[in-house]
C-alpha positions as semicolon CSV with decimal commas, in nm:
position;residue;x (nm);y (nm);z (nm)
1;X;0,650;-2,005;6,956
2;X;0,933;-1,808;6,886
3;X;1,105;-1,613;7,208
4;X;1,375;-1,534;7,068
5;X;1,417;-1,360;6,754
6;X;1,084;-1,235;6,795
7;X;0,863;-1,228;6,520
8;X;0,822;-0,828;6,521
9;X;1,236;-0,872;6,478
10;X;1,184;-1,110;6,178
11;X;0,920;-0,884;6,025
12;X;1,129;-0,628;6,034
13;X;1,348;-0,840;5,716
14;X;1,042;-0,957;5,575
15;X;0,782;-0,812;5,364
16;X;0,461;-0,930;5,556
17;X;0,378;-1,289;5,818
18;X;0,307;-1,453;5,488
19;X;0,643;-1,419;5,365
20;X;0,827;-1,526;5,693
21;X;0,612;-1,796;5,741
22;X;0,690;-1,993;5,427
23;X;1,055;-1,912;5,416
24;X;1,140;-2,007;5,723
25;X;0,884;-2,347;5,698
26;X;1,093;-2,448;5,365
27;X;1,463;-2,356;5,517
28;X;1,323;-2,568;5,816
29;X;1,242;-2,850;5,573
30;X;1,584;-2,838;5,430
31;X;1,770;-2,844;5,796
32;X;1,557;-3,106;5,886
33;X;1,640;-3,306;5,573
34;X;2,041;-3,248;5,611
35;X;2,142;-2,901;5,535
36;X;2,369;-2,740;5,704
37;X;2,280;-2,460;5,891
38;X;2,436;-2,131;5,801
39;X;2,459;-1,969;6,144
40;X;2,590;-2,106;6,467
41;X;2,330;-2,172;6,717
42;X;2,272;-2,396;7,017
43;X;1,898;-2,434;6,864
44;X;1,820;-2,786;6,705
45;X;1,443;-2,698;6,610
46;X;1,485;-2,646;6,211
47;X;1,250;-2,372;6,272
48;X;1,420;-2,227;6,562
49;X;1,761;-2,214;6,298
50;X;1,595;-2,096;6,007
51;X;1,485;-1,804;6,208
52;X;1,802;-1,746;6,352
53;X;1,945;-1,756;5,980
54;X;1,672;-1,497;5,851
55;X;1,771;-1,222;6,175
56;X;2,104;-1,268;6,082
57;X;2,103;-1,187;5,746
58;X;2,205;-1,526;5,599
59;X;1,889;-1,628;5,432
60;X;1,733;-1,400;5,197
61;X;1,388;-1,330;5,126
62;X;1,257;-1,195;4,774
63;X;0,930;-1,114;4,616
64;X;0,890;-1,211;4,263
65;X;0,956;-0,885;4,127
66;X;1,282;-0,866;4,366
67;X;1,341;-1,208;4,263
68;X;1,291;-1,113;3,830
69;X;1,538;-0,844;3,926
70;X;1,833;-1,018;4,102
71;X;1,805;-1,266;3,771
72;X;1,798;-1,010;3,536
73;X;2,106;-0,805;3,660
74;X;2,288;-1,196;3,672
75;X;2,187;-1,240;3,312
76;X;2,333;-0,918;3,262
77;X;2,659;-0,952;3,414
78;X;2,689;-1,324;3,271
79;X;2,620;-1,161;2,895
80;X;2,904;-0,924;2,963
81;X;3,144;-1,167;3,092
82;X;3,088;-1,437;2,773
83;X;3,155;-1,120;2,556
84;X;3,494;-1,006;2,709
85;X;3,563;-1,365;2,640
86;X;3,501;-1,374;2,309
87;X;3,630;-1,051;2,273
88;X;3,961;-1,142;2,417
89;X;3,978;-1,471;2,235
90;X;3,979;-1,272;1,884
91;X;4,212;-1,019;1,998
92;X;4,481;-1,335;2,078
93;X;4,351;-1,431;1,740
94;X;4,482;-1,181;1,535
């Protein structure tokens, strides 16, 4: 049982229990398989971190649209940068 974040505090970054609940069980897989936490905590429960990670911002939580979006815009911006490439390599060109 969570004391502290509280879940009501967790909810408040997630979109419903669902959500929270698998995020925070697979980030608690991965501490508890050797990766390093990204917050600093006395906690060594995986579950207890990955919480603490999710309240403070560090571990992100999309839906799929959110998710379709974030890889869209980095398609985007990755397109761009390959073409200021190429169009920089043909200006040194000429």
């Amino acid at each position: 049982m969570l004391v502290d974040p509280t879940v009501a505090n967790l909810l408040e970054k997630v979109e419903n229990r669902y959500r929270l609940v698998v995020a925070s069980a697979k980030r608690a897989r991965q501490i508890h398989a050797g990766s390093t936490p990204m917050v600093k905590t006395d906690d060594t429960a995986p579950v207890s971190i990955a919480a603490d990670e999710i309240e403070a911002g560090d571990l992100k939580i999309y839906n799929e649209e959110q998710w379709k979006e974030l890889n869209q815009v980095s398609i985007e911006a990755k397109v761009e940068e390959v073409e200021e490439v190429e169009n920089s390599e043909e200006k040194t060109e000429e």
